[in-house]
TORBAMAR-505748 format. One record per residue (C-alpha): residue in one letter; x, y, z. Coordinates in nm, 4 decimals, decimal comma. Layout:
N
r;c1;c2;c3
a;X;Y;Z
...
END
This chain:
328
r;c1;c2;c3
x;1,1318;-1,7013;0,7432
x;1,2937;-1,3346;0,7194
x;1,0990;-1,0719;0,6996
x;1,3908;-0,9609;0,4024
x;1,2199;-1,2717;0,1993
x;0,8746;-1,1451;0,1754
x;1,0062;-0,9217;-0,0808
x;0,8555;-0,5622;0,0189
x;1,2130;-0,3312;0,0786
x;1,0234;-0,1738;0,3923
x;1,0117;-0,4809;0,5221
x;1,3251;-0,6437;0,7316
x;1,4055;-0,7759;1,0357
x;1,6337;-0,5119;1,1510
x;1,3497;-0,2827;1,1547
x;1,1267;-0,5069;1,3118
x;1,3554;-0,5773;1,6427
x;1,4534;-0,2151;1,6690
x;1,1156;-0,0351;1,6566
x;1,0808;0,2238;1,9420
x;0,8912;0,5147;2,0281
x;1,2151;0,7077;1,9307
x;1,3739;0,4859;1,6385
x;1,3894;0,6648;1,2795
x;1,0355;0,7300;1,1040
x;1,0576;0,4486;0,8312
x;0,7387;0,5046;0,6038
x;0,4450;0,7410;0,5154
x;0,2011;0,7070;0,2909
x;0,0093;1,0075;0,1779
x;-0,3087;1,0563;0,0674
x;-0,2639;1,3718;-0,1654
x;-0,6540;1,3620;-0,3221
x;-0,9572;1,2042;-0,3099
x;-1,0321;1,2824;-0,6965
x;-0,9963;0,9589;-0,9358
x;-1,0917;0,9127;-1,3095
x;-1,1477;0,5675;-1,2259
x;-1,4645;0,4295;-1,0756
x;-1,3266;0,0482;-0,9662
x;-1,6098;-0,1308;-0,8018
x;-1,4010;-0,2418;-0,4909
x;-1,2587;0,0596;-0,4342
x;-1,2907;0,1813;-0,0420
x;-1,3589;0,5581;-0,0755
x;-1,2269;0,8139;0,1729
x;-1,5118;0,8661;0,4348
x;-1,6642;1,2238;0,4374
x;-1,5527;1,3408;0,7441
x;-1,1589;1,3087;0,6773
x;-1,1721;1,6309;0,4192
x;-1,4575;1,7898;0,6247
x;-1,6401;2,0820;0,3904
x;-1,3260;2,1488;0,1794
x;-1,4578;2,1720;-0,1749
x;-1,1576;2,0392;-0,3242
x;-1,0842;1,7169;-0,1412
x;-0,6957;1,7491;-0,1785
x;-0,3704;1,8610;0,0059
x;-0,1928;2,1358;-0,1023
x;0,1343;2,1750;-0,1620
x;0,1913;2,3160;0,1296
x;0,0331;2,0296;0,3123
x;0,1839;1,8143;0,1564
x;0,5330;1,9877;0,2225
x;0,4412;2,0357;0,5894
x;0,3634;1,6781;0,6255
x;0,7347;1,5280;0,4710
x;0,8983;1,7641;0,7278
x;0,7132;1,6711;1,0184
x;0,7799;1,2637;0,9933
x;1,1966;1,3852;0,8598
x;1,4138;1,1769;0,8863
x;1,1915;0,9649;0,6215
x;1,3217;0,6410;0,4548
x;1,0393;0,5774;0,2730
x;0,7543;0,7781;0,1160
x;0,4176;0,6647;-0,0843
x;0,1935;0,9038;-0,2529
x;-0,1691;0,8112;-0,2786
x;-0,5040;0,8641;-0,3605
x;-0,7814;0,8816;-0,5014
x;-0,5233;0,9342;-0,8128
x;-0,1804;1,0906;-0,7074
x;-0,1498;1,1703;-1,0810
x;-0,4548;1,3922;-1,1327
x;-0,2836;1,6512;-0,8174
x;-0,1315;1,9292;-1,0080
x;0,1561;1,8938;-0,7373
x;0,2302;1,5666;-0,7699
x;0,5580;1,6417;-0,9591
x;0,7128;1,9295;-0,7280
x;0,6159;1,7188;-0,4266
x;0,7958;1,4374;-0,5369
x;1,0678;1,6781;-0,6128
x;1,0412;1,8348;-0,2843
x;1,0630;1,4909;-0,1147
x;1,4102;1,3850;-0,3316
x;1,5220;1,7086;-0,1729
x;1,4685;1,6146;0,1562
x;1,6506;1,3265;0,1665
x;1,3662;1,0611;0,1365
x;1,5009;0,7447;-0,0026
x;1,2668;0,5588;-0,1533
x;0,9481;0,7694;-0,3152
x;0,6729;0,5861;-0,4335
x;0,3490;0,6729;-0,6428
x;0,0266;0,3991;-0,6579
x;-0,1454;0,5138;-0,9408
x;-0,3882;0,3612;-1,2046
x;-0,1550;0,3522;-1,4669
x;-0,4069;0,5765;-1,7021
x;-0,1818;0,9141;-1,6863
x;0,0533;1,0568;-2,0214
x;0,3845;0,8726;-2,0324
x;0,5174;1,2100;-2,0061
x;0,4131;1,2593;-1,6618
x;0,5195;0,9326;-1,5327
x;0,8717;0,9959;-1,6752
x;0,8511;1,3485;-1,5464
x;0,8145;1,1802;-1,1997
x;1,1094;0,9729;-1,2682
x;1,3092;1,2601;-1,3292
x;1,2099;1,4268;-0,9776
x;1,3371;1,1284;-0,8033
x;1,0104;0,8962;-0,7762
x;1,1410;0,5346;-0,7429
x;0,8706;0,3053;-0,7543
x;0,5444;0,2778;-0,9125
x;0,2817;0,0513;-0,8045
x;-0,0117;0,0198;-1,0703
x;-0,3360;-0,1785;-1,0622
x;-0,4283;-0,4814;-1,3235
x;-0,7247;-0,6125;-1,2518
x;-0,8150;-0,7957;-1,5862
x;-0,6230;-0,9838;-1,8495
x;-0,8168;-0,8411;-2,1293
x;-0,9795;-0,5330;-2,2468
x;-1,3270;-0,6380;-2,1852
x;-1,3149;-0,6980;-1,8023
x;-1,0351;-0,4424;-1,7706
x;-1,2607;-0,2125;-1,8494
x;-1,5353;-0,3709;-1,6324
x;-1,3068;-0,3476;-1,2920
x;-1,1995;0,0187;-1,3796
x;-1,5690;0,0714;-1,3985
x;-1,4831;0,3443;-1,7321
x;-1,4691;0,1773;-2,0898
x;-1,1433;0,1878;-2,3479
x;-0,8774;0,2783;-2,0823
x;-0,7487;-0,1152;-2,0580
x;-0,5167;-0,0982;-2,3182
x;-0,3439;0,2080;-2,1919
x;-0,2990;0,0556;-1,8311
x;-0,1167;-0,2458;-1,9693
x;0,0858;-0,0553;-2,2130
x;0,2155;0,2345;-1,9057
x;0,3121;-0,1046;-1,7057
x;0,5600;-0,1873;-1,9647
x;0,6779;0,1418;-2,0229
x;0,7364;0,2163;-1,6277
x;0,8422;-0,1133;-1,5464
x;1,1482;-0,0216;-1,8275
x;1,1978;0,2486;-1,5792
x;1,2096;0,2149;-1,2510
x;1,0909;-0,1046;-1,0208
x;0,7102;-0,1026;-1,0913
x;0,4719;-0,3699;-0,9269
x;0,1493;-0,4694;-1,0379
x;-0,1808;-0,4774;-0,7517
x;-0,4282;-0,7376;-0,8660
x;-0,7468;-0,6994;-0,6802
x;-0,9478;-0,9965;-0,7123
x;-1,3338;-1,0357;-0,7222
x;-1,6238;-1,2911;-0,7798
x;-1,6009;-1,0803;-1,1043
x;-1,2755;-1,1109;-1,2406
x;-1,1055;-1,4439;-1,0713
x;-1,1896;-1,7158;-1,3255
x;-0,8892;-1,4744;-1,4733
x;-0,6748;-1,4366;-1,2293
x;-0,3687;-1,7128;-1,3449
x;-0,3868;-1,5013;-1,7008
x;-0,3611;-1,1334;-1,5186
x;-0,0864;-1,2770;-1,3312
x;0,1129;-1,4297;-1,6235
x;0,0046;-1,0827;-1,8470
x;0,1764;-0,8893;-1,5217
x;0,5079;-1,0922;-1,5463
x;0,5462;-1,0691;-1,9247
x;0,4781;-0,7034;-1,8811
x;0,8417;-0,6903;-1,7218
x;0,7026;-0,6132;-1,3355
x;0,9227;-0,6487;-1,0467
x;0,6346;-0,8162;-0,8376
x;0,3038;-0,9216;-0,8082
x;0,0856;-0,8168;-0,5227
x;-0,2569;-1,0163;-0,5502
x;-0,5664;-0,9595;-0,2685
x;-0,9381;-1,0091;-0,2476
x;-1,1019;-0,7589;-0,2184
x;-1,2215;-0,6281;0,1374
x;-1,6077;-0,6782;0,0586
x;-1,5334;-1,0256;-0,0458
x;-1,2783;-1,1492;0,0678
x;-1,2400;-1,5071;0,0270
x;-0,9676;-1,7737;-0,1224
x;-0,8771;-1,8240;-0,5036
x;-0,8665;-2,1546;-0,5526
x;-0,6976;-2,1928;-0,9309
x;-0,3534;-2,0512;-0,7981
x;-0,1705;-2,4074;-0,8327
x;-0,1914;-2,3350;-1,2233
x;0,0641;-2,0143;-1,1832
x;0,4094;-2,1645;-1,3640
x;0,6952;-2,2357;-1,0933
x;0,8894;-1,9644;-1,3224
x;0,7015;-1,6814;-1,2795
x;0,6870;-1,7440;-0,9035
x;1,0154;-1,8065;-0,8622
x;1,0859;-1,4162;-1,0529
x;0,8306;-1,2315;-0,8584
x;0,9313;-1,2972;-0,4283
x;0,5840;-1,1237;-0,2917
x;0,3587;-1,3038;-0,4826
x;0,5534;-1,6552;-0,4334
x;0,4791;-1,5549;-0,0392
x;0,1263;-1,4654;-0,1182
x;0,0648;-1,7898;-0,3669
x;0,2704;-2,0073;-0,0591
x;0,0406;-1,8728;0,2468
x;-0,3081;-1,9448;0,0128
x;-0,2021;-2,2794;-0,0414
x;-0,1531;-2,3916;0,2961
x;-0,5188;-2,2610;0,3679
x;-0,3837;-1,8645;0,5408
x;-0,6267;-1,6065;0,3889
x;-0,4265;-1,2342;0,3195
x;-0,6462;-1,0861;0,6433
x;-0,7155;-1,1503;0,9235
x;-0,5081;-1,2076;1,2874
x;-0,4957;-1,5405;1,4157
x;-0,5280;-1,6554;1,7973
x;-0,1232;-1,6821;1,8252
x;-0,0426;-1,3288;1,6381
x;0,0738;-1,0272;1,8842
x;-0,2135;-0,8286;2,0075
x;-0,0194;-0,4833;1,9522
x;0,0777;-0,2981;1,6494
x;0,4361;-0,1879;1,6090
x;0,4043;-0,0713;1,3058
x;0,2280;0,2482;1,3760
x;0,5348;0,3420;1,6232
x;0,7284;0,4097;1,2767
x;0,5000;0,3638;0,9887
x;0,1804;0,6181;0,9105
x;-0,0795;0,7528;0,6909
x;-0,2108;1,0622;0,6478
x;-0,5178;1,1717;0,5266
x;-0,6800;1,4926;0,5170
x;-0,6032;1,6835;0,8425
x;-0,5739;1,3388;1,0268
x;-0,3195;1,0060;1,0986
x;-0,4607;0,6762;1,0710
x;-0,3126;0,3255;1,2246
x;-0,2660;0,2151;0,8895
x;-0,4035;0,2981;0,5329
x;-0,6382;-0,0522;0,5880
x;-0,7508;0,0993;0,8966
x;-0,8522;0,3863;0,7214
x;-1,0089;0,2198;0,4006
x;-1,2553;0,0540;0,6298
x;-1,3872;0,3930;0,7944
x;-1,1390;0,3351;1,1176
x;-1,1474;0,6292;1,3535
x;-0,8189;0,8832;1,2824
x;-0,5789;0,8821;1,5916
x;-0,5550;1,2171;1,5766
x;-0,5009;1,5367;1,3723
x;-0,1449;1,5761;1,1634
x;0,0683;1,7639;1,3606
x;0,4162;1,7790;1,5642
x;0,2912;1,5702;1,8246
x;0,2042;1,3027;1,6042
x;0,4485;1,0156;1,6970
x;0,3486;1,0529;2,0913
x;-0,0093;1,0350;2,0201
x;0,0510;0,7340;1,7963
x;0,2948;0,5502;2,0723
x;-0,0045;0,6147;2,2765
x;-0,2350;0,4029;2,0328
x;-0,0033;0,1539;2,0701
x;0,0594;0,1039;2,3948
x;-0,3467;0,1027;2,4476
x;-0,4702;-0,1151;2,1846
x;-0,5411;-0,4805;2,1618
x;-0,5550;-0,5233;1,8027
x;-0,7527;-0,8542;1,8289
x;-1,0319;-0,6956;2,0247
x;-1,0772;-0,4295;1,6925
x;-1,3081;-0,5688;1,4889
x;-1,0885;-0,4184;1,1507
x;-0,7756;-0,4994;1,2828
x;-0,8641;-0,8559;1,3337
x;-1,0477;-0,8828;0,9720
x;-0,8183;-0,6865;0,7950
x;-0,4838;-0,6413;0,9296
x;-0,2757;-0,7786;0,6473
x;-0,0367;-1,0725;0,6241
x;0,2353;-0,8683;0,5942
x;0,1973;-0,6996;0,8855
x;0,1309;-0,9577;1,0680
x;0,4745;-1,1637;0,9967
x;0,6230;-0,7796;1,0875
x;0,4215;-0,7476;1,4033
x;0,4728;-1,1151;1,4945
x;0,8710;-1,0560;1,4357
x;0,8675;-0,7199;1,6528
x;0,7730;-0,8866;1,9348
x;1,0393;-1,1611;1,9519
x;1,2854;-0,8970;1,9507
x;1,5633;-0,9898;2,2285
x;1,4797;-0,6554;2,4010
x;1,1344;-0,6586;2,3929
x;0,9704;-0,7419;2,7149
x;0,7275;-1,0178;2,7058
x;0,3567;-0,9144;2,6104
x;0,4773;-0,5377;2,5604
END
């Protein structure tokens, strides 16, 4: 399978079989605040130590502009959070970021912020929104948000951003909220979604079994979560490296996060309390082709229980590249 089929545009095999040290930077995410109006129960925070003793536990502007410039040329941007949409910022740095010559600018966000600012964000060149629909009803919506009445208005901005720009829907499921999972997923392609991302959560981790009842339609519309739905049902979990997977990571030579004053492996990496690989600054890449060259991803204990599927099949693919020598 191409990587091109998976369905994530970051994602292809050119990429894959020409990541170097020195190829083009091809995606950041950012992690612009810690703040959130949402309290979701699986939700991996930021650890402590990543905003030190700043009392407000976001980037400023002028981080935020700093960062862009140091990983230029950028293909593809993602602003994060916490919230992206509570930063005050959050507008002029996507603006900032069109201006730049970023291609593709993303926002994950919980969907509960005015219409007016999401359009707003449209307007300063954000091209993808990625929202989170945990529920397919008010009453456990509200219980995986972990605030009451705010259901409605998630489903509602889903449609309206989906109308848009492409918008894909996160479902994170739980012990809490699976029995539910078939209707969040048919709810999420009537809402007009481009895809359908679905994951345990980290904590638990474990298979759905109902996903046979999910209507050949709606997989055949949606191209992630018909790769997702395909790997559960032959029995391949969404984490977790197998004895025959690549031991190195090739996509931290041209894919980051940043967080605070610091650069992470990955944003999974992070989420699970993984050590930073250093602090954000012009010798960034070096310090990451370092990691890479030095680390045996199956001897981490989060890399081999979390790395995702997707990176995997991306890792896997980078190594059979023609000029790649064998076991580099």
């Amino acid at each position: 399978m191409t990587l091109e089929k998976i369905g994530f545009y970051t994602l292809c095999d050119a990429r894959a079989t020409s990541v170097s040290p020195t190829s083009q930077m091809w995606r950041c995410e950012m992690i612009i605040t810690e703040a959130c109006n949402f309290h979701c129960p699986y939700c991996r925070g930021l650890e402590s130590w990543v905003y030190g003793d700043r009392r407000v536990r976001q980037l400023s502007l002028e981080d935020i502009k700093r960062n862009i410039d140091l990983w230029l040329p950028l293909k593809n941007l993602r602003f994060s959070g916490g919230e992206p949409t509570t930063h005050p910022a959050l507008v002029e740095s996507v603006r900032y970021a069109a201006q730049r010559g970023v291609e593709r600018i993303a926002i994950s966000t919980n969907g509960s912020a005015p219409h007016d600012l999401y359009a707003a964000l449209v307007d300063a060149g954000c091209n993808d929104f990625s929202v989170s629909l945990d529920a397919c009803c008010a009453a456990q919506g509200d219980q995986m948000a972990g605030v009451s009445g705010v259901w409605d208005g998630v489903v509602e901005t889903i449609r309206y951003v989906s109308s848009l720009v492409y918008t894909t829907v996160g479902v994170v499921f739980t012990p809490d909220n699976l029995d539910g999972l078939v209707r969040t997923v048919q709810l999420a392609h009537n809402l007009g979604v481009a895809d359908i991302r679905i994951i345990s959560s980290a904590q638990w981790n474990e298979m759905p079994g109902c996903l046979d009842a999910i209507p050949s339609d709606i997989l055949s519309a949606h191209p992630i979560l018909a790769y997702r739905v395909a790997r559960f049902m032959r029995g391949c979990n969404v984490r977790g490296i197998q004895d025959a997977d690549t031991r190195k990571c090739f996509l931290v030579l041209d894919d980051s996060v940043i967080a605070g004053d610091y650069h992470f492996p990955c944003v999974i990496y992070m989420r699970e309390g993984g050590q930073p690989i250093g602090h954000v600054e012009p010798s960034m890449r070096a310090k990451r082709v370092e990691w890479h060259e030095g680390h045996d991803t199956h001897c981490d204990g989060i890399c081999s229980a979390n790395c995702l599927d997707v990176c995997i099949d991306h890792n896997n693919a980078a190594l059979e590249a023609p000029t790649r020598k064998d076991g580099e």
